[in-house]
N, C-alpha and C positions, 0 to 999 in steps of 0.2 A: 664783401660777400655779394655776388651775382645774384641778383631776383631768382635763377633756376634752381637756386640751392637753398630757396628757403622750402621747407617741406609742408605741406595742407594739415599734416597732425592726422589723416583721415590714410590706410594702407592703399585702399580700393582707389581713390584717385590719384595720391604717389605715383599708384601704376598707372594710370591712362596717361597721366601727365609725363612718366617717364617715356610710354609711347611713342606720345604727342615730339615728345623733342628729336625721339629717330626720326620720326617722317618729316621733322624738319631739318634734323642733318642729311636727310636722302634728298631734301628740295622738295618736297610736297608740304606746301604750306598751307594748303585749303584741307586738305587731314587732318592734319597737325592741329588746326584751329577749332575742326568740328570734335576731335577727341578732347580738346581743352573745356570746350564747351561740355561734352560730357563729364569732363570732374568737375568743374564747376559748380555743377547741381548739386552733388552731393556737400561742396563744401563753399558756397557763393560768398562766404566772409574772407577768401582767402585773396591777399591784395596781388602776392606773387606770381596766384594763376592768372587772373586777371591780364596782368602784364605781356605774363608769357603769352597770353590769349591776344594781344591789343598784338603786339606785336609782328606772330605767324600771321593773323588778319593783315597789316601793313604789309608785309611780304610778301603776302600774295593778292595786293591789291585790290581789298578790300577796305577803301579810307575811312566808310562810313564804319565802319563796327567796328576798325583798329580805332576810332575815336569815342566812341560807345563803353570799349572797354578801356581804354586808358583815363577815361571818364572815371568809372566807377573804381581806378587804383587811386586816384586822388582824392576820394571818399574815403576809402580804407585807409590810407597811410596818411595819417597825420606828423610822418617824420618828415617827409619827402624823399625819403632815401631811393627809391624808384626813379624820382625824376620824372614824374608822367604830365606835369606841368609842361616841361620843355618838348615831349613829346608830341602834347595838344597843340603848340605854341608849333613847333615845326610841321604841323599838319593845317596850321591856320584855322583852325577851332579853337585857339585863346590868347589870350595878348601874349608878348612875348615877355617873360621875367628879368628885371635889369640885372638880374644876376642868378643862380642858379642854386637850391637849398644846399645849406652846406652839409648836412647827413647824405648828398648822394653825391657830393662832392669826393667827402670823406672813405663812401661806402666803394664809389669808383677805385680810386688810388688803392685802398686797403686790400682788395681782390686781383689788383694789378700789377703789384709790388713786387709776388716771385718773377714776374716775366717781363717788368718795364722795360730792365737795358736791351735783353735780347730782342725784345721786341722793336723796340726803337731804333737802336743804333743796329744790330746785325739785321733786320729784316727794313725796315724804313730808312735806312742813311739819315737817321735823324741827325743835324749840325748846329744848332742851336748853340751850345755850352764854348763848341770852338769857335764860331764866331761872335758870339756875345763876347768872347776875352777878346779875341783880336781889336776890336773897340776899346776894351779896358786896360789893356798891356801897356799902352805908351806913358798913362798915367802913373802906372803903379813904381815904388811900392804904396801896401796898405798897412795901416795900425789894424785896423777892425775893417773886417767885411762880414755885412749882414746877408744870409741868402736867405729870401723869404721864397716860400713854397719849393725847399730845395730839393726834394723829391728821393730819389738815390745819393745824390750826390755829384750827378755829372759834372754842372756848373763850377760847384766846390773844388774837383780833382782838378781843374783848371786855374781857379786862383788861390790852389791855396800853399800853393809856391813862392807865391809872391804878399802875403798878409801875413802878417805877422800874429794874429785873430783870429778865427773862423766861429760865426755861430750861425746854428740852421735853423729853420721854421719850417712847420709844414702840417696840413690837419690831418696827414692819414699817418698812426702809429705805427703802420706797417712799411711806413715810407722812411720814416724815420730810424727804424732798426736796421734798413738795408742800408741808409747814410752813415748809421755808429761802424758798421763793416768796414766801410773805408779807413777810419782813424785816421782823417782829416779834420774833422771838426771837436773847437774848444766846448762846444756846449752844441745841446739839440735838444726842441722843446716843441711841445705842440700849440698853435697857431690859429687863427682862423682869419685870414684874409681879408676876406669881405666884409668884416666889422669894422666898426670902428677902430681910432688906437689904443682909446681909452675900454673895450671889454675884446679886444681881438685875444686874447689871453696871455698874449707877448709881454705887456708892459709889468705883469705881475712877476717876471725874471728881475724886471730892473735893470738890466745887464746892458742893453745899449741905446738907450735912449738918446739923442742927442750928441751921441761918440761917435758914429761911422763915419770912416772915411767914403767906404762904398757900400750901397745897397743893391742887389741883381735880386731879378725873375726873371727866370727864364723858362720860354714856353709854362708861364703861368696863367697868364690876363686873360688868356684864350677862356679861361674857367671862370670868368669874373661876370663877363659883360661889362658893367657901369662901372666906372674907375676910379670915383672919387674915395673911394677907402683906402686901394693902397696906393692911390697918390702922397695921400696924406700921413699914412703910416711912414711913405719912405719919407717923405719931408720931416716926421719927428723923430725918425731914428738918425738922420745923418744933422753931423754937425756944417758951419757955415762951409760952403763954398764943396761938399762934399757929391758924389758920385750915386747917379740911380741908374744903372746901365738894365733893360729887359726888353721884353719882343711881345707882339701880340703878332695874329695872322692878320694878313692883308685882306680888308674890307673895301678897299676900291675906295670911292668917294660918295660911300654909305651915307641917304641924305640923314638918316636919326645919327650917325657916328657909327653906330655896332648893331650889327645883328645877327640875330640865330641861325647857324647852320644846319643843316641834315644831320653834322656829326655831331650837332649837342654840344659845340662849342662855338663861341661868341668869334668876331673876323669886327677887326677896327677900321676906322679909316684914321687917315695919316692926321687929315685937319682936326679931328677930335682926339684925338693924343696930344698936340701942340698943344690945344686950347685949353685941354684938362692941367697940363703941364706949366702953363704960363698961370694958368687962374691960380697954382698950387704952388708958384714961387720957383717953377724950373725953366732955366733955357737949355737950349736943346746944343749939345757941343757936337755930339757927331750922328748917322742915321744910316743903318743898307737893309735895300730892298732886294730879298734874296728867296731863294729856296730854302728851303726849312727842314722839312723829310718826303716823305713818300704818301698820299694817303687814299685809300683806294686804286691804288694801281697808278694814279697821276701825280705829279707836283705838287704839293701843298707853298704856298709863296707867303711870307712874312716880313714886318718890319722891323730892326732891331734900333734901339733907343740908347746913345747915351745922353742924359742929360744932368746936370748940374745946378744943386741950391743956390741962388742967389740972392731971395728975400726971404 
């Protein structure tokens, strides 16, 4: 669910705020912001106006009060399903979070789920899924492949020609019912990455601990930032000598390793992949630095990984 669609409870500001969002679908974002401001008063507990409020501010270049109010959504939401952390955090008003709360992880995916493929592959040339296999193809076959944060399925409908296994993961349920659609996957269960392995809610199936042949993310890591969780998730799911093929977007030679983009998604650098990968028992068997999809009208450029348990 989108921040615009949680409702004040209050009719009278419903209505400004519903206003407030034409004048910001017309491009008047300094209206948009002072009508937000006027529901606001009547209902200042409300985290989602707030938001909307921080936001039309940003857009119309106002950083100090886009930061004012993304301030006071991080007071309210104690879920972080807003995400007004990474907000602050890309406006330079807060450190940056090594990872991103998983309720607006969850809340993202969940609200994005009817429109993902169209959006990605028919308007963005997203290619992620096809070249992530073209890496994993020479290897296969598989007994078990695990897809962690599998999404719809893209990655799936690619190997699951070739596994003899399929099980998915992923935190958003609404992701996960558009992957059951395909009927490609043996199991589908929900997930949370960024944990550890031992409470990420995966190891409570039982199901592959220690048995994969292959484990893929694809265009996942991007949602992570810090990577030592599913580093280590994939090193206990795959057995010896087994496959962790996935992609993060390209971070240059990022001197922290990763950092926060404009678009709320994390961009790695190559040497902090390696290093996370070797400290976690993987060497690196093959790697292309490539285009990815479309995003804002430009190139988005990513790194694709495969690499292989050894210790």
């Amino acid at each position: 669910m989108t921040p615009t669609q949680f409702s004040s409870g209050d009719a009278i500001a419903d209505r400004r705020a519903d206003y407030a969002r034409m004048l910001a679908e017309a491009g008047d974002f300094a209206a948009a912001a002072e009508l937000m401001e006027q529901a606001l008063e009547l209902v200042p507990g409300w985290a989602a106006g707030w938001f909307r409020l921080g936001d039309y501010r940003e857009k119309a270049g106002l950083a100090t009060g886009a930061v004012a109010a993304y301030g006071q959504v991080e007071t309210l939401d104690g879920t972080g399903i807003f995400g007004a952390g990474l907000k602050l955090a890309s406006l330079g008003a807060a450190p940056m979070p090594q990872s991103p709360p998983s309720a607006y992880v969850e809340g993202l995916f969940d609200d994005y789920a009817d429109r993902f493929e169209v959006s990605l592959v028919e308007k963005l040339n997203y290619s992620v899924p096809q070249k992530l296999f073209a890496l994993v193809k020479p290897h296969a076959p598989f007994e078990l492949t695990v897809d962690l944060g599998c999404g719809t399925g893209l990655f799936g409908a690619e190997v699951a020609g070739v596994t003899a296994r399929l099980e998915g993961f992923d935190l958003s349920a609404n992701m996960l019912a558009k992957a059951g659609e395909k009927r490609i996957y043996h199991h589908l269960a929900q997930a949370d990455l960024s944990a550890s392995p031992q409470s990420c809610g995966l190891f409570a199936e039982t199901l592959a601990m220690q048995r994969a042949d292959l484990v893929s993310a694809a265009d996942v890591l991007m949602y992570l930032g810090r990577l030592d969780a599913p580093f280590l998730l994939a090193r206990a799911l795959l057995k010896a000598g087994g496959l962790f093929a996935f992609s993060v977007e390209d971070g240059g030679e990022i001197p922290e390793g990763f950092g926060l983009q404009s678009s709320l998604r994390y961009a790695h650098s190559q040497t902090y992949v390696r290093d996370r990968l070797a400290d976690t028992g993987f060497e690196v068997v093959d790697m292309m630095k490539t285009d990815i999809r479309m995003d804002a009208g430009k190139q988005l450029f990513g790194i694709l990984f495969l690499a292989r348990l050894v210790t």
